[in-house]
C-alpha positions in Angstrom: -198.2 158.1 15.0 -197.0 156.7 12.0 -197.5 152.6 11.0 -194.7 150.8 13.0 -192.8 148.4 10.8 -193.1 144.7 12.2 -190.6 142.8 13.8 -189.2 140.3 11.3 -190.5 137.0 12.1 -187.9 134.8 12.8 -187.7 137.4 16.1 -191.4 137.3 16.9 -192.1 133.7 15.9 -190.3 132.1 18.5 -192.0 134.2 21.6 -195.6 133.3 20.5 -194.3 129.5 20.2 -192.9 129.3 23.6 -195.8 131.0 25.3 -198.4 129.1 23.2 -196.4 125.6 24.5 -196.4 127.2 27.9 -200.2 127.3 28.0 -201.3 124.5 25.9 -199.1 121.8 27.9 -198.8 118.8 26.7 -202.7 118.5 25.9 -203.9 121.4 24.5 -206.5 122.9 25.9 -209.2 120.3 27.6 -211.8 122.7 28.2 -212.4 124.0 24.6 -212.0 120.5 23.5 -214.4 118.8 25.4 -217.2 121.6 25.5 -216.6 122.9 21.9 -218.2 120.7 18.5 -215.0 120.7 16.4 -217.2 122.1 13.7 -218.6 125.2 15.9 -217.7 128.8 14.7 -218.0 131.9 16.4 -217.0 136.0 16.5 -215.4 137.4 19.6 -214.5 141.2 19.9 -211.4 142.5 21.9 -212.3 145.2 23.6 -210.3 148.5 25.4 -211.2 148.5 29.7 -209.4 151.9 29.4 -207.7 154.2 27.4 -203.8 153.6 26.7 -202.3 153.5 23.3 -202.2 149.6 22.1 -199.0 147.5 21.0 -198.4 144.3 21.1 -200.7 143.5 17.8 -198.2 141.2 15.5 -197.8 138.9 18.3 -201.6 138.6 19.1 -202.2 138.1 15.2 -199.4 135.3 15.1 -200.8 133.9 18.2 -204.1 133.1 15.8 -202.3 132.3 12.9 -200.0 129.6 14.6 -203.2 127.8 16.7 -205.2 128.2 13.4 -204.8 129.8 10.2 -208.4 129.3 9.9 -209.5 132.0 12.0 -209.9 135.4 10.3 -208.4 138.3 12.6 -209.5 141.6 12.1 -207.2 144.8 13.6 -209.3 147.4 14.7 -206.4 149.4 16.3 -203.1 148.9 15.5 -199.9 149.3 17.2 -199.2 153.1 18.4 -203.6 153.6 18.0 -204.5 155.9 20.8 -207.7 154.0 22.3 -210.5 154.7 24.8 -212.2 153.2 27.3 -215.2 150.6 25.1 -212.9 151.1 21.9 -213.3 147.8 19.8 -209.2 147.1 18.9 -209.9 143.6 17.0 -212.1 141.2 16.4 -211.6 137.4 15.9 -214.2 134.8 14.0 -213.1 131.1 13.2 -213.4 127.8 14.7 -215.1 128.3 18.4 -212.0 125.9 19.8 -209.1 128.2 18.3 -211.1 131.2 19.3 -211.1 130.0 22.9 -207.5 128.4 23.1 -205.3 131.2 21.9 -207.7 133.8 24.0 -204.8 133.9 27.0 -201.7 134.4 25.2 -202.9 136.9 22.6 -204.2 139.2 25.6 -201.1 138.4 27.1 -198.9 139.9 24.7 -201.5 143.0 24.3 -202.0 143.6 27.4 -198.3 143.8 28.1 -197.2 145.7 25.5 -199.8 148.0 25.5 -199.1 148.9 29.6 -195.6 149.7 28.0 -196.3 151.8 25.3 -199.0 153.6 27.4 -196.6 154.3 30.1 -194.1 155.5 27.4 -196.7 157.9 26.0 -197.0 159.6 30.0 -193.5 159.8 29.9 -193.2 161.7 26.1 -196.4 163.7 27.2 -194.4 164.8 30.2 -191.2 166.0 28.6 -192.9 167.2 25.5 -192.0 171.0 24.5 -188.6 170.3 26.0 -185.7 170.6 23.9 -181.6 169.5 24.1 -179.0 170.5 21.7 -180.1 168.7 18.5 -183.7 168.6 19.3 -186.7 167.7 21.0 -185.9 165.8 24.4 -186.4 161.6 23.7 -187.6 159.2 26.1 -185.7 156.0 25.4 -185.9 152.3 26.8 -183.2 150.1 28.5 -182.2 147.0 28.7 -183.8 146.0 31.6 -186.7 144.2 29.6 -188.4 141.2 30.3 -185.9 138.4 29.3 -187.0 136.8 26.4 -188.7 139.4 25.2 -186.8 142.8 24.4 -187.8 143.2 20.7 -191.4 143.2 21.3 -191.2 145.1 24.4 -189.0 148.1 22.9 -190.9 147.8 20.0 -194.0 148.7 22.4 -191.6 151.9 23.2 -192.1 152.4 19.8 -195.7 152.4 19.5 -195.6 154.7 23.0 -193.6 157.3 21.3 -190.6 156.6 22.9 -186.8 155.3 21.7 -185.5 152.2 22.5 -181.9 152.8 23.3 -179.6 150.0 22.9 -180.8 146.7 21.5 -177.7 144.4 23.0 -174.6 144.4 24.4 -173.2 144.3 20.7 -175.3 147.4 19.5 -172.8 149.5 21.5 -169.6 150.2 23.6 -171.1 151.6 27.0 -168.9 152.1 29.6 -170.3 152.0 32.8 -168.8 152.3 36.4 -167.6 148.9 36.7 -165.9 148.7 33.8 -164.3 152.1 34.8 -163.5 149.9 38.3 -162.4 146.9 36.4 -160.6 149.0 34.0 -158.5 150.9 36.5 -159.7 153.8 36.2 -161.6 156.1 33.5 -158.2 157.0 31.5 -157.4 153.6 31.1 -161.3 152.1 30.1 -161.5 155.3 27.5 -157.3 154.7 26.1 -158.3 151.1 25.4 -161.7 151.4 23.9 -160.0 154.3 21.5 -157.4 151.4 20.4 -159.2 148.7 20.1 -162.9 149.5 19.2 -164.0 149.6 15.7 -164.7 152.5 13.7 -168.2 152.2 12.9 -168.9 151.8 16.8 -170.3 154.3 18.6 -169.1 154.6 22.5 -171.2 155.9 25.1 -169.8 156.4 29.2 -171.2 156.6 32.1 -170.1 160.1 34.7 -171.6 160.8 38.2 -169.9 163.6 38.9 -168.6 166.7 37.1 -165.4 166.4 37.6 -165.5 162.9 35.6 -167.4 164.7 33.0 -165.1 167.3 32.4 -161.9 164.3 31.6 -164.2 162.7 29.6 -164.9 164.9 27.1 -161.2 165.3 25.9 -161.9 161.6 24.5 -164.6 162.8 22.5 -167.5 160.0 23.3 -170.6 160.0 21.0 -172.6 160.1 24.6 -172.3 161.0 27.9 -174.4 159.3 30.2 -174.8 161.4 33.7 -176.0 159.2 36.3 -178.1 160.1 39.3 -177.7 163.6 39.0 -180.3 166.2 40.3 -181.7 168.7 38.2 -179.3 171.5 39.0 -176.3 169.1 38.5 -177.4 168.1 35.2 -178.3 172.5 34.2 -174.0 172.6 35.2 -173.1 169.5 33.1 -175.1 170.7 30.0 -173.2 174.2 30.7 -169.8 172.5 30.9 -170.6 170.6 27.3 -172.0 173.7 25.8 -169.1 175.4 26.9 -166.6 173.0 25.6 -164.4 173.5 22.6 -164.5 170.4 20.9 -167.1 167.5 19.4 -170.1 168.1 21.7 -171.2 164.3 23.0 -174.9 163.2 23.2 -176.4 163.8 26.8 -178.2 161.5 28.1 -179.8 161.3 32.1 -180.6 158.0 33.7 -181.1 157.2 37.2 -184.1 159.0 39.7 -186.6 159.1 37.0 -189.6 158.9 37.0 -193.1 160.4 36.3 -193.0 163.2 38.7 -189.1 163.9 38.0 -189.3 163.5 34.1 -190.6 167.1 33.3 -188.0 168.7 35.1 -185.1 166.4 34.0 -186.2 167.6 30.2 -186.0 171.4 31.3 -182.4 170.8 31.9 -181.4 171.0 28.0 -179.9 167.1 28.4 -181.1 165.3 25.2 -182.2 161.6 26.4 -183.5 160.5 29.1 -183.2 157.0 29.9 -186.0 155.2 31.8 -185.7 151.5 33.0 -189.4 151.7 34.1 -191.0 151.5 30.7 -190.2 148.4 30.5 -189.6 147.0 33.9 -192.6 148.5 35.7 -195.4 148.8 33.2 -198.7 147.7 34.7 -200.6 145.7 32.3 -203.1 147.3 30.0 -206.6 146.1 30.3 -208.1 144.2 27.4 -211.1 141.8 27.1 -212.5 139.8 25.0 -216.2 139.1 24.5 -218.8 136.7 22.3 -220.5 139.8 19.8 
């Protein structure tokens, strides 16, 4: 894929700091220290246990930067690179004690990211060829991130292939079934938003059945999320949008997905599919690091 922009880095800078204090406590790191001549240099290769596609990059390279500007790191594979098994992603050569002490939290942030964006790239694989009203079917990410860490961790989505959904609360109205609860009811939640919500906002909802789905649309949402619905439930719901005469709503499916459900969901004709588990359940991406 394309070169990912980078995050800006007054959103990156203050993950690598906290997880740098985390591991260096409140005396650094006594091993390195007391082993290591201050003045020693050395070259250590990161290295790919299995193939995945990498993210997580900026932070590692930060990670460096921030314990010591000194060392030189060299990207090999950058976020998005499709990698095998032996693939050399980066190499790092500087003082032997920096090499050593920010070893942890850089494969930290790699590993993680890249189990994201390698389980986001099983899930595009899956639904690719499938195709919903304005396009090719996308695989987005949810909030359910790691908290502390969403930007990195959707932009890992990113590098996977995937979409990232909505950033925060404030990126979007969505109304889900307990505001519809709260609310009293899915007339009232959709009368107020259309009062009160700015212009510029775009307004998603939330429908488990068909019969929810069918008021909804008379208030013209930009998407309709369908919740927990089965493959032939969805087909009918994408019928009942393609069949209605007005501004045709964004269909999205969330809920029951998952690697052996997401082909099918795509062959629906919905156009999103949202999946918690890319962020959530990614197992962590394999990565070591070794003297050259």
């Amino acid at each position: 894929m394309s070169k990912l922009p980078p995050l800006p880095p007054t959103v990156i800078e203050p993950m690598v700091r906290r997880a740098l204090d985390e591991d260096f406590g409140n005396s650094g790191d006594l091993t390195a220290n007391l082993l290591v001549p201050e003045s020693a240099k050395g070259k250590l290769m990161m290295r790919a246990r299995e193939a995945g596609v990498i993210a997580g990059m900026q932070a590692a390279v930060m990670t460096y930067a921030m314990v010591d500007p000194r060392v030189k790191f060299t990207v090999k594979k950058g976020d998005g690179s499709k990698v095998k098994k032996g693939d050399i992603i980066a190499t790092v050569e500087g003082p032997t004690r920096a090499l050593l002490s920010a070893e942890r939290v850089a494969l930290n942030f790699l590993g993680r990211m890249s189990g994201v964006a390698t389980l986001t790239s099983r899930y595009v694989t899956l639904a690719k060829g499938k195709k919903g009203f304005a396009g090719p079917v996308r695989i987005a990410a949810t909030r359910k991130t790691t908290p502390g860490l969403r930007a990195i961790e959707k932009q890992a989505v990113l590098a996977g292939g995937g979409f990232t959904h909505r950033e925060s609360l404030a990126a979007a109205i969505m109304i889900k079934d307990n505001h519809i609860a709260l609310a009293g009811g899915v007339d009232k939640a959709l009368k107020a938003i259309a009062k009160n919500a700015d212009h510029m906002t775009r307004v998603s909802v939330e429908v488990d059945t068909l019969a929810q789905l069918k008021k909804v649309l008379k208030y013209a949402p930009d998407v309709v999320l369908l919740d927990n619905m089965g493959t032939d439930m969805l087909t009918k719901a994408v019928a009942i949008v393609d069949g209605f005469d007005g501004p045709r709503p964004v269909l999205e499916a969330s809920g029951g997905v998952n690697l052996d459900t997401v082909a099918g969901i795509a062959a629906t004709g919905i156009d999103v599919i949202s999946v918690g588990a890319l962020t959530h359940s990614a197992i962590n991406f394999d990565i070591g690091m070794d003297a050259q």
